[in-house]
C-alpha positions in Angstrom: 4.8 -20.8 -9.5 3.1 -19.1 -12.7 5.3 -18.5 -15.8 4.4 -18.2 -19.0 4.5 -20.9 -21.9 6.0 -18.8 -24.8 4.4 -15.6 -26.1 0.4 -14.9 -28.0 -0.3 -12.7 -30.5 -2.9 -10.1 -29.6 -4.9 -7.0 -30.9 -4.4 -4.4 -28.4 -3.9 -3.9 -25.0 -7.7 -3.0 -24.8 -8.4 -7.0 -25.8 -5.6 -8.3 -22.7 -7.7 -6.3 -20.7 -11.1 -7.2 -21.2 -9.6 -10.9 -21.1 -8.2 -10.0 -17.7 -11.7 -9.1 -16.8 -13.9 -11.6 -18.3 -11.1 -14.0 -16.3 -11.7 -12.4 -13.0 -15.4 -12.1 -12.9 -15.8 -15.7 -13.3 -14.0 -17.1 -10.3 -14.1 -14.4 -8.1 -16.3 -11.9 -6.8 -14.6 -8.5 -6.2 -16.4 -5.4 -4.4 -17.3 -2.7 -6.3 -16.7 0.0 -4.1 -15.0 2.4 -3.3 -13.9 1.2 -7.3 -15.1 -1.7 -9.1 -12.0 -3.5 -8.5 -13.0 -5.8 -11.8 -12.3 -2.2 -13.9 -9.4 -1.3 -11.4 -7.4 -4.7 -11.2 -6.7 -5.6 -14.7 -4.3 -2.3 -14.5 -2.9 -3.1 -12.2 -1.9 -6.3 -13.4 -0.3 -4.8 -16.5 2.0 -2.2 -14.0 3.3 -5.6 -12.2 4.6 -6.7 -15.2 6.6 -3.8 -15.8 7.4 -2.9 -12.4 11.0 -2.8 -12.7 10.5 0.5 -14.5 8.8 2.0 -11.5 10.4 3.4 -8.2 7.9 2.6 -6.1 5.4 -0.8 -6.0 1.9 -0.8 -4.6 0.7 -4.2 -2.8 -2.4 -5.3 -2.5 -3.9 -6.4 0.9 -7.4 -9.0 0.5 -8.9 -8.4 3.9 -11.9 -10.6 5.2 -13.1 -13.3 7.4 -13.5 -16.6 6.8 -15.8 -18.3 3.3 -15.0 -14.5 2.0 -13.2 -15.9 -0.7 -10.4 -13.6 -0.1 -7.7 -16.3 -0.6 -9.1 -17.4 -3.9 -9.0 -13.7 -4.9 -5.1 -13.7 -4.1 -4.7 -16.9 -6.0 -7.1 -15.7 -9.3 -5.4 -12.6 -9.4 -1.8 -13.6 -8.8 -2.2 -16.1 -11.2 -2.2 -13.6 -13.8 0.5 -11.3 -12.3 4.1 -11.6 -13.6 6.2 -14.6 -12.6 3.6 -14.8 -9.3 4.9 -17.4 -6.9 3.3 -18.6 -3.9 5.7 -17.6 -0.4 3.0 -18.4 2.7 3.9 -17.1 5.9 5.1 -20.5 6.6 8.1 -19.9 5.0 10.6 -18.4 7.0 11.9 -14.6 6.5 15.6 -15.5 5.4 13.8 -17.5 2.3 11.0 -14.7 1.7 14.3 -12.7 1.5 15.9 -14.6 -0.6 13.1 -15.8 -3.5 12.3 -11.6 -3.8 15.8 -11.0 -4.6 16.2 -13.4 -6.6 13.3 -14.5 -8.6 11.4 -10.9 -8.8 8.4 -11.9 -9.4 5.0 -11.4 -7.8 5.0 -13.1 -4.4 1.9 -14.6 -3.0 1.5 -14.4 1.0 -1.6 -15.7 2.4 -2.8 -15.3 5.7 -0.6 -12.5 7.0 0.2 -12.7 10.8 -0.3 -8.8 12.7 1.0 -10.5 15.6 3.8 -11.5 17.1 7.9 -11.4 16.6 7.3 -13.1 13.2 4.6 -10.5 11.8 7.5 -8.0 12.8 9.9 -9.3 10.7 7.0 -9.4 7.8 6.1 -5.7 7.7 9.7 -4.3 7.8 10.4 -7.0 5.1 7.2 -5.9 3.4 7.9 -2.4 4.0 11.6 -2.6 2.4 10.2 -4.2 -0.6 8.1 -1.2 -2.4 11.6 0.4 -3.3 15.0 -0.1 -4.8 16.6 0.5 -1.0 19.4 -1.6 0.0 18.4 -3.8 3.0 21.2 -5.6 5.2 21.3 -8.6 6.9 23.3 -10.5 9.2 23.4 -14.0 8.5 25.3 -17.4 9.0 25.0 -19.9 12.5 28.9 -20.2 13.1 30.7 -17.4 10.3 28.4 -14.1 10.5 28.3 -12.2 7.5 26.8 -8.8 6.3 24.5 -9.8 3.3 22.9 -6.7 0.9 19.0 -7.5 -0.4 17.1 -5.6 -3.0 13.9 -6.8 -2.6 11.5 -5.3 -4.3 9.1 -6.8 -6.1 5.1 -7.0 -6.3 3.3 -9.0 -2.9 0.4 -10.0 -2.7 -1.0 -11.2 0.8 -4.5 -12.1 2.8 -5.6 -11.4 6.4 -8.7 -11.5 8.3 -7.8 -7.9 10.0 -6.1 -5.2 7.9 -2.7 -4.0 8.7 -1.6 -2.6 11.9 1.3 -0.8 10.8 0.7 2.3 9.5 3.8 2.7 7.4 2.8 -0.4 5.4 -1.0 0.4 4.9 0.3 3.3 3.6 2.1 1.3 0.9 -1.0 -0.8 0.6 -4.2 -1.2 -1.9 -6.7 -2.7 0.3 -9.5 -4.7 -0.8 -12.1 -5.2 1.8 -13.9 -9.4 1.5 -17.3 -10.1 1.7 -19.4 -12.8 1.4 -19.7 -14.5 -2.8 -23.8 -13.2 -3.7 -23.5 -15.5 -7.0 -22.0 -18.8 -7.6 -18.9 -19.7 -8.4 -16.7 -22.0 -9.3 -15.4 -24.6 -6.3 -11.8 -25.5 -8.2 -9.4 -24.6 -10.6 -9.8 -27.0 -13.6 -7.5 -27.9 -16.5 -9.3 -25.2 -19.3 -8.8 -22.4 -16.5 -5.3 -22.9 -15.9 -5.1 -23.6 -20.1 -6.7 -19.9 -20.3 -4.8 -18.3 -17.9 -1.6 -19.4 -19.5 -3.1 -18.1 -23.0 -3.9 -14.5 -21.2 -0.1 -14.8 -19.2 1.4 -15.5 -22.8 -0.3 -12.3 -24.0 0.9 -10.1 -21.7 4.7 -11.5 -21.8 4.2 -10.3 -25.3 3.7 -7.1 -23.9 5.7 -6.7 -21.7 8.5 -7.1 -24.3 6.7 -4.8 -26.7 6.4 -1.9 -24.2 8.8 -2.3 -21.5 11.5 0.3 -23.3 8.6 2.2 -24.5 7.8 3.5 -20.8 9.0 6.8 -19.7 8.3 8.4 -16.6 10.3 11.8 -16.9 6.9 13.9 -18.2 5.4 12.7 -14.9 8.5 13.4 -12.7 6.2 15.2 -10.7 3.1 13.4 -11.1 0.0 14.0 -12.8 -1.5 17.0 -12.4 -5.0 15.7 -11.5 -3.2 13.8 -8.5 -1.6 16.8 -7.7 -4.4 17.4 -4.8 -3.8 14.1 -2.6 -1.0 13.2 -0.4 2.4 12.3 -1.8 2.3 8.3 -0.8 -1.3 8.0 -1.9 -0.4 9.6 -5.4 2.9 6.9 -5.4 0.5 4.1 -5.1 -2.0 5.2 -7.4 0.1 6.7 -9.9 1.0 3.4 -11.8 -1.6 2.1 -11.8 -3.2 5.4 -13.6 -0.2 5.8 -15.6 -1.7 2.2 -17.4 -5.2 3.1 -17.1 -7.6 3.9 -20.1 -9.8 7.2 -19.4 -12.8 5.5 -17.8 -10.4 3.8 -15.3 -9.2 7.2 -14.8 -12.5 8.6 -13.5 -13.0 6.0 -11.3 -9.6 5.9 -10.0 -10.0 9.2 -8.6 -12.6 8.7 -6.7 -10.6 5.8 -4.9 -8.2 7.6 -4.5 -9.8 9.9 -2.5 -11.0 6.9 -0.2 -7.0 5.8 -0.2 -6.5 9.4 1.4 -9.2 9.1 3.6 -8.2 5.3 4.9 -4.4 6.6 5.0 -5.1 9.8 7.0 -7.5 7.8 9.3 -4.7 5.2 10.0 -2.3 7.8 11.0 -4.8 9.9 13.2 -5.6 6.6 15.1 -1.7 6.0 15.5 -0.2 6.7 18.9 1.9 9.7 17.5 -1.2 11.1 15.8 -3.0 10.5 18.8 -0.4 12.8 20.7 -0.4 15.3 17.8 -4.1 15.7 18.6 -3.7 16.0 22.2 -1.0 18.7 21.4 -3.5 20.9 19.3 -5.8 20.8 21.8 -4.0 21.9 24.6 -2.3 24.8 22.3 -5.6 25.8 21.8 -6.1 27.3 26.0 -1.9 27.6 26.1 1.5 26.2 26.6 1.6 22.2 26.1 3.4 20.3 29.2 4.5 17.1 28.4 3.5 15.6 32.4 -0.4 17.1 30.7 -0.1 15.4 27.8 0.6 12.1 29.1 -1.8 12.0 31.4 -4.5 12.9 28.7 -3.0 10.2 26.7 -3.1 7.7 29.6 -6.7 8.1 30.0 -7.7 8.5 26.2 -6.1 4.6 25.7 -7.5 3.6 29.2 -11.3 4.4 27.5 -10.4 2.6 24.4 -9.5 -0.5 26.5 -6.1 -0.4 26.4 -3.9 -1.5 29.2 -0.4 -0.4 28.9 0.2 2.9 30.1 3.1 5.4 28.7 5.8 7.3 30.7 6.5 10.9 30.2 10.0 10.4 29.0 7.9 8.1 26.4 5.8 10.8 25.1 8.7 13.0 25.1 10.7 10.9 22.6 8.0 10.7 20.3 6.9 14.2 20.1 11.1 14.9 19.5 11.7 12.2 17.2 8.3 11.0 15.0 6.7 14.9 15.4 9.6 16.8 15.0 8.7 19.7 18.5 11.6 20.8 20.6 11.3 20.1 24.3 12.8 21.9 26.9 12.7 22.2 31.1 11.7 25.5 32.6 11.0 26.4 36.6 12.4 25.7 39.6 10.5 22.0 39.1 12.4 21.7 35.8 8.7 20.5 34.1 9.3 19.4 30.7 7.3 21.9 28.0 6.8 21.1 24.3 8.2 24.2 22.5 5.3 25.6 19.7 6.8 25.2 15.9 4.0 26.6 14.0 5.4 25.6 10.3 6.1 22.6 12.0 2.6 22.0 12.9 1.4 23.3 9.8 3.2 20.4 8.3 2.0 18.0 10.6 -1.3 19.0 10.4 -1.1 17.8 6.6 0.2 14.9 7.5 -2.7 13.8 10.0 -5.5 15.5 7.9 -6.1 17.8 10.8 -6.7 21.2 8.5 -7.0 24.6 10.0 -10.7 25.7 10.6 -10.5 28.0 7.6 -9.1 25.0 5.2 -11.5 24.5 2.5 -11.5 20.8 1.3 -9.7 20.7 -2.6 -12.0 19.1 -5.8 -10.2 16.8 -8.3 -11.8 15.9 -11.7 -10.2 13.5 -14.4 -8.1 15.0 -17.3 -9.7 16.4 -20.4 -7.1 15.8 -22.4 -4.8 12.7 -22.7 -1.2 12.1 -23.1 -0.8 11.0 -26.6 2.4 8.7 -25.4 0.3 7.0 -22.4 -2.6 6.1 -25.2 -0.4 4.8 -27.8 -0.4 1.8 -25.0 -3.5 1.3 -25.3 -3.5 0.6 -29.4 
């Protein structure tokens, strides 16, 4: 558990930040693409300490094998992060519940299981957290009761794989591991916890100074230079931009674009964007038939290795209730056919990334002009 000591005079946000850096650099080696995360990060870190004036909270995700240093990176950086404290996957889900709602402070998961009954229970609990949404519980061996969470706060968490769940990688900054190319430090002595707290102080200071100064309602909508990516990559990169100096901004553009790229991959590879897929092919010769569609299905997961094989009636309930068609049964055989929406595939097609041939792709550049209420941060 990281709190701070009191609070520490400082110059300007600019010096927290290059602190932030200088602190980072020493003990951990970050990648520098898509973003140099050391530019990126230190943002970041100053959103998570106002987060409370935000709807909706990015996570970050270290992904890597083993001697990546990915756990070190979840410990450096969540030792600067606002009342950061450390919630392992050994705990079990009813405390994770309980230390979010009540402490709301950066919690630290390391080693995130994708498997298993547990890891189910992680993501919805991870994927409740982002947002002020009520989330209910039933708890209590011999007198069940109905219990209310709000638990939303900033998580931090490590895995050797990235995320299955495609809701929550959606949610989710992920910073891809490798191997340390320079030396670094082995521990955590006494002056680096000393000048961490000094750094924590700082920006306690201001969060108190700038907390009431924040107001979203001129970016309602967004920013305009965001305006070009999809809606849950602009929510996770908006606060950090929102904190970001115009350098920053420029780069985090370009990651953005990655986060798009990464997001829209994730669904495509999804089961229902598989199906989607399948769909536009087939409505490409004529009428889609759900018995067609399976099959196709069947064998596509059979050549990726997979084993299990889906049911009509399963491939009919997703393309009714995740992509949105109508089904209905025609002939004397009463086949089921998926019935053509084309605003509805329109929409979908945005969804997946699947544009129509004619779609040109859409350029972004960073803003020429500042807001003159965002810089006064920054003084």
């Amino acid at each position: 558990m990281c709190l701070s000591s009191g609070v520490e005079e400082y110059k300007n946000t600019k010096e927290i930040i290059d602190q932030i850096k200088k602190y980072l650099n020493e003990r951990v080696q970050l990648p520098v693409k898509p973003i140099n995360y050391e530019k990126f990060l230190p943002h970041l870190i100053l959103f998570y300490w106002v987060y409370e004036k935000f709807p909706f909270i990015p996570y970050i995700h270290f992904v890597g094998g083993t001697a990546t240093g990915k756990t070190t990176a979840m410990e450096i950086f969540g030792d600067l992060c606002y009342k950061s404290v450390d919630s392992t996957s050994s705990l079990t889900i009813a405390s994770m519940f309980r230390i979010a709602t009540q402490w709301k402070g950066t919690m630290l998961i390391d080693e995130f299981n994708n498997s298993g009954e547990e890891a189910k229970e992680l993501v919805t609990f991870l994927k409740a957290g982002v947002s002020n949404r009520l989330l209910y519980r039933v708890e209590g061996e011999k007198t069940k009761e109905l219990k209310a969470y709000v638990i939303k706060a900033p998580k931090i968490f490590t895995s050797e794989t990235p995320i299955g769940d495609v809701g929550l990688q959606s949610r989710t900054i992920v910073i891809k591991m490798e191997k340390n190319t320079r030396p670094l430090p082995l521990y955590q002595l006494e002056e680096d916890l000393e000048e961490c707290m000094h750094i924590r102080n700082k920006l306690l200071l201001w969060r108190l100074r700038n907390f009431n100064k924040i107001d979203l309602k001129k970016i309602k909508f967004g920013f305009p230079e965001l305006k070009a990516f999809d809606r849950r990559v602009q929510q996770i990169i908006t606060p950090v931009y929102y904190f970001s100096d115009k350098d920053t901004k420029a780069d985090i553009l370009e990651f953005a674009k990655d986060q798009e790229d990464e997001t829209l991959r994730t669904r495509k590879e999804a089961i229902d964007g598989v199906i989607f897929e399948i769909l536009l092919e087939i409505w490409e010769f004529g009428e889609a038939q759900i018995k067609d569609i399976c099959s196709r299905f069947n064998e596509e997961q059979k050549s990726k290795g997979y084993k299990e094989e889906y049911t009509e009636k399963r491939i009919g309930s997703i393309i009714r209730k995740i992509l949105g068609f109508n089904t209905e049964r025609r002939g004397h055989d009463r086949y089921a056919w998926v019935v053509r929406d084309l605003e509805n595939e329109a929409n979908k097609r945005e969804y997946y990334g699947v544009p129509p041939p004619s779609a040109a792709p859409q350029s972004t550049q960073a803003p020429q002009n500042e807001d003159q209420e965002m810089e006064d941060l920054f003084k």
